[in-house]
C-alpha positions in Angstrom: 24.5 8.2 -2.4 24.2 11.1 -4.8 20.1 10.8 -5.2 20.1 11.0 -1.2 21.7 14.2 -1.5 19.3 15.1 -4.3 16.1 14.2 -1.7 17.6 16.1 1.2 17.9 19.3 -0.8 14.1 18.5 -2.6 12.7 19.1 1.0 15.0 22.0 1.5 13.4 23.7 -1.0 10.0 22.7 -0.3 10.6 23.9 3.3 7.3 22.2 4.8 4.8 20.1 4.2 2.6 16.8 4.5 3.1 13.4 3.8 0.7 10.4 2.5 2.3 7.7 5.0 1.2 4.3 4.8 3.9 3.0 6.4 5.1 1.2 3.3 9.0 1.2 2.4 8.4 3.8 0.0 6.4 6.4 2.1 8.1 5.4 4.9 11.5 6.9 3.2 9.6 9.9 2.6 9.0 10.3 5.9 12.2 10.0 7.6 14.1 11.9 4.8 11.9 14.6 5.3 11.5 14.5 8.7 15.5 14.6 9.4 15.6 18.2 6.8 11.8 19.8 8.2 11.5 18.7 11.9 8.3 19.1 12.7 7.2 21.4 9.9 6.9 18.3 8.3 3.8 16.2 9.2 2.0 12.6 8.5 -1.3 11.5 7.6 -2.4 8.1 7.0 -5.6 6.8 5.1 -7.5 3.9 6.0 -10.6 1.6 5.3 -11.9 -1.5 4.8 -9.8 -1.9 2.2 -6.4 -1.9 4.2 -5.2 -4.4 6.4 -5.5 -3.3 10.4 -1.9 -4.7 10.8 -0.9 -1.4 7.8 -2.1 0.8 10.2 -0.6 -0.5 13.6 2.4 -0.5 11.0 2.3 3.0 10.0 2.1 4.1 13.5 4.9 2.1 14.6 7.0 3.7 11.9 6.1 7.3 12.8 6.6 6.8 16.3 10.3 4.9 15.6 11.2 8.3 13.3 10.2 10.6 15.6 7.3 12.5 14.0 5.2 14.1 16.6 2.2 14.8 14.1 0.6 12.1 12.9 -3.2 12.2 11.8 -5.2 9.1 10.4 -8.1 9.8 8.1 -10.4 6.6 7.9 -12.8 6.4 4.6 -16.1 4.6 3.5 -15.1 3.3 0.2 -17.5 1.0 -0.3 -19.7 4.0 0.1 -18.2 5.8 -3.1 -19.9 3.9 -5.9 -17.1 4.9 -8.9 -14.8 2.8 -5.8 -17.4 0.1 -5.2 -17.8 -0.6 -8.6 -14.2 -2.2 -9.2 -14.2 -1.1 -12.9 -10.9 -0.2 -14.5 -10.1 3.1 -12.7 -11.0 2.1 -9.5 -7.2 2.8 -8.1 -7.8 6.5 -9.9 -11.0 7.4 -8.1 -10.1 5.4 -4.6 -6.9 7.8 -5.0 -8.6 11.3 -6.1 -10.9 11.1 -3.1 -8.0 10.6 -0.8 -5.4 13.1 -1.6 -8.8 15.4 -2.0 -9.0 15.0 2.0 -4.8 15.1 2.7 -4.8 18.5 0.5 -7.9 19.7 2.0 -6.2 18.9 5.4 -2.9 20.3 4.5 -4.4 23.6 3.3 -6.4 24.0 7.0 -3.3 23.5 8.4 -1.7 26.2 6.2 0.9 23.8 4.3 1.1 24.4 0.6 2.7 21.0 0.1 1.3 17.4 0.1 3.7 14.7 -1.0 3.6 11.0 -1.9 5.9 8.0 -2.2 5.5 6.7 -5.5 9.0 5.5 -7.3 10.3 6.0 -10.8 10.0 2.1 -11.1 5.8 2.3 -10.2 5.9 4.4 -13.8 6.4 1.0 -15.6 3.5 -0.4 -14.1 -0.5 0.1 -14.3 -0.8 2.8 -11.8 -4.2 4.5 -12.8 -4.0 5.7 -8.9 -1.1 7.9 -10.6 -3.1 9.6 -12.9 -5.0 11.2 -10.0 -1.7 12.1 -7.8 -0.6 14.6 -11.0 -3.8 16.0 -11.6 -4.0 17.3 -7.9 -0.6 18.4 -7.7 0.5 16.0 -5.2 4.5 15.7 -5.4 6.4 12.8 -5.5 9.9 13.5 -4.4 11.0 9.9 -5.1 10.2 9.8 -8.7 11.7 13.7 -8.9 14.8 12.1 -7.8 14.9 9.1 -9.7 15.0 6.7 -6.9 14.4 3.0 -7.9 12.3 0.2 -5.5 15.6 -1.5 -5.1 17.7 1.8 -4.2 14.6 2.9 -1.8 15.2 -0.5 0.2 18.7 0.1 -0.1 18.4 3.5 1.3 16.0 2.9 3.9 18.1 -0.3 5.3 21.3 2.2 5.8 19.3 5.0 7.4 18.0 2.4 9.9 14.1 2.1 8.9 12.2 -0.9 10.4 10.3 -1.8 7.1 13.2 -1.6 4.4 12.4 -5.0 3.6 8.6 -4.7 4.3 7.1 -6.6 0.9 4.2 -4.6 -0.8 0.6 -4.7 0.5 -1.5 -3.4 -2.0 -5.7 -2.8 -0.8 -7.6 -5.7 -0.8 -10.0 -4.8 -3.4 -6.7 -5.9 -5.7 -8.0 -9.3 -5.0 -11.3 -9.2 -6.9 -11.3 -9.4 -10.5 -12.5 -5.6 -12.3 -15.8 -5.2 -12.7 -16.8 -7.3 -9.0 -18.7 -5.4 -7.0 -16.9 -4.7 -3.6 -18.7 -6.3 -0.6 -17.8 -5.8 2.8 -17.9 -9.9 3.7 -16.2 -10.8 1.2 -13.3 -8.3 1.5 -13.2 -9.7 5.6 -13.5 -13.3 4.3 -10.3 -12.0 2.0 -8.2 -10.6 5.1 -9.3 -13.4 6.9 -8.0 -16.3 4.5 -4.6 -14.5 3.7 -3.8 -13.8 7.7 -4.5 -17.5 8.2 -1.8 -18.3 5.0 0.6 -16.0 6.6 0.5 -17.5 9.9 1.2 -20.8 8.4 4.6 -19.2 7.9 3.9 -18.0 3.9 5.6 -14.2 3.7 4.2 -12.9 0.4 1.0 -14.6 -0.1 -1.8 -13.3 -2.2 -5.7 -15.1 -2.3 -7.7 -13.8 -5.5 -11.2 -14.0 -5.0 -13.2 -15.9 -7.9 -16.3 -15.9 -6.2 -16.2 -19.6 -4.9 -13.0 -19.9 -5.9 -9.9 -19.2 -3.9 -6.8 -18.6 -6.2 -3.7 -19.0 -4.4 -0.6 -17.3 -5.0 2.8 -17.8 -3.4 6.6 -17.2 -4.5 8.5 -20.2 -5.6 10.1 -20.9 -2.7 6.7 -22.1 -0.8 5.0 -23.7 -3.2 6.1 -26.9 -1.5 4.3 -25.8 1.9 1.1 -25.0 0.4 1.2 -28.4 -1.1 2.4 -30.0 2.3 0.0 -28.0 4.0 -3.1 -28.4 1.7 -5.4 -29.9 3.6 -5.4 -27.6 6.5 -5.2 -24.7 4.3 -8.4 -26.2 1.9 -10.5 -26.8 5.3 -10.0 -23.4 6.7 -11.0 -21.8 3.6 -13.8 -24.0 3.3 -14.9 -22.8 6.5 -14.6 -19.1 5.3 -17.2 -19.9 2.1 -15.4 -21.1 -0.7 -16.2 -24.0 -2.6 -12.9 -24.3 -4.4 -9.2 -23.9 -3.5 -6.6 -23.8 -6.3 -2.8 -23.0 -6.4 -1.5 -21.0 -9.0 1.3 -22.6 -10.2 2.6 -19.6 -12.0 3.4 -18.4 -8.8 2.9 -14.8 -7.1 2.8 -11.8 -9.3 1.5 -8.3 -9.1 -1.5 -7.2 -10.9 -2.7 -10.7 -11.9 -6.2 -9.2 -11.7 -5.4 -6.3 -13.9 -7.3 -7.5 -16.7 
């Protein structure tokens, strides 16, 4: 493929640098492409909190280890300690985001590596990405976009150069869940993680539960809409048990940014 050409010569030129990995499809393409041009002048850092799932984690080192990169440093973050974060308002992606890539460039420069890039797509430029906003304004590159590599042409990519996650659905942070303006709370973000791990191990791949206070939203792709409803009682005492007072199915159905209001 032409654009793959296109990334391999974008590193060239770069010649080092280090990568926001979160062990996503996207990031993870990063990675390896980068990896296979810059050896180990090309290294990996990985934010986490609270507000990521362990499992992205355990996921993002797996990925690392399978590509070969012998540098890979995790940065863990308070969030719920950074009040423009806790707050949920609006533009809570763009501060979340600024502090991050603050700490990966601040890293990168001790290290002496002039470059930090990112794995955002040209498709994510369609979407409400206020996290984006923050990524240009710190100089943070994102050889994906620069390329003009679609989701579907990432996955594509990543399948044929033999990455693990290809097919790996999105896992945005869990403060996604909470309507904007909530207030972030620590149970209530576990009693999130909690109630979607149980859905998934009831066999439901892209599942998401939007907290309403006592009110679990559920949303599910078409194809299981049939489980939850065959499974409904199980799945209504569980999350009973976790604090809610109400369980609803959405029957529009899973969608991203349904709390984007």
């Amino acid at each position: 493929m032409e654009k793959l050409t296109k990334l391999r010569n974008w590193f060239l030129e770069k010649g080092q640098g280090v990568v926001a990995f979160s062990g996503g499809v996207d990031s993870s393409l990063v990675l390896k492409v980068g990896y296979d041009i810059l050896g180990d002048k090309l290294l990996a850092v990985t934010a986490t909190s609270i507000l990521n799932k362990p499992e992205e984690l355990a996921t993002a080192r797996r990925v690392a280890e399978e590509i070969g990169v012998k540098r890979h440093i995790i940065l863990e973050f308070k969030d719920l300690e950074n009040p423009q974060v806790k707050a949920n308002a609006q533009d809570r992606c763009y501060h979340c985001k600024k502090a991050r890539f603050q700490a990966i460039l601040a890293y990168a420069k001790e290290q002496g590596i002039p470059y930090v890039f990112e794995g955002s797509n040209i498709d994510d430029l369609a979407d409400y990405r206020p996290g984006l906003k923050a990524i240009k304004e710190l100089g943070v590159y994102s050889p994906l976009q620069e390329v003009g590599l679609t989701k579907g042409e990432i996955r594509e990519l990543s399948r044929d150069l033999g990455l693990s996650v290809w097919d790996k659905p999105s896992e945005p942070c869990l403060a996604t869940r909470f309507p904007t303006d909530t207030v972030l709370e620590e149970n209530k973000i576990i009693r999130v993680y909690q109630g979607e791990a149980f859905l998934k191990e009831l066999g439901l791949k892209q599942v998401r539960l939007r907290d309403h206070g006592n009110l679990a939203r559920l949303e599910v792709e078409d194809t299981d809409l049939l489980t939850v409803l065959e499974k409904r009682e199980v799945i209504n005492k569980e999350l009973i048990g976790l604090g809610y007072r109400y369980v609803t199915l959405d029957l529009v159905g899973y969608r991203t940014g349904s709390m984007n209001l």
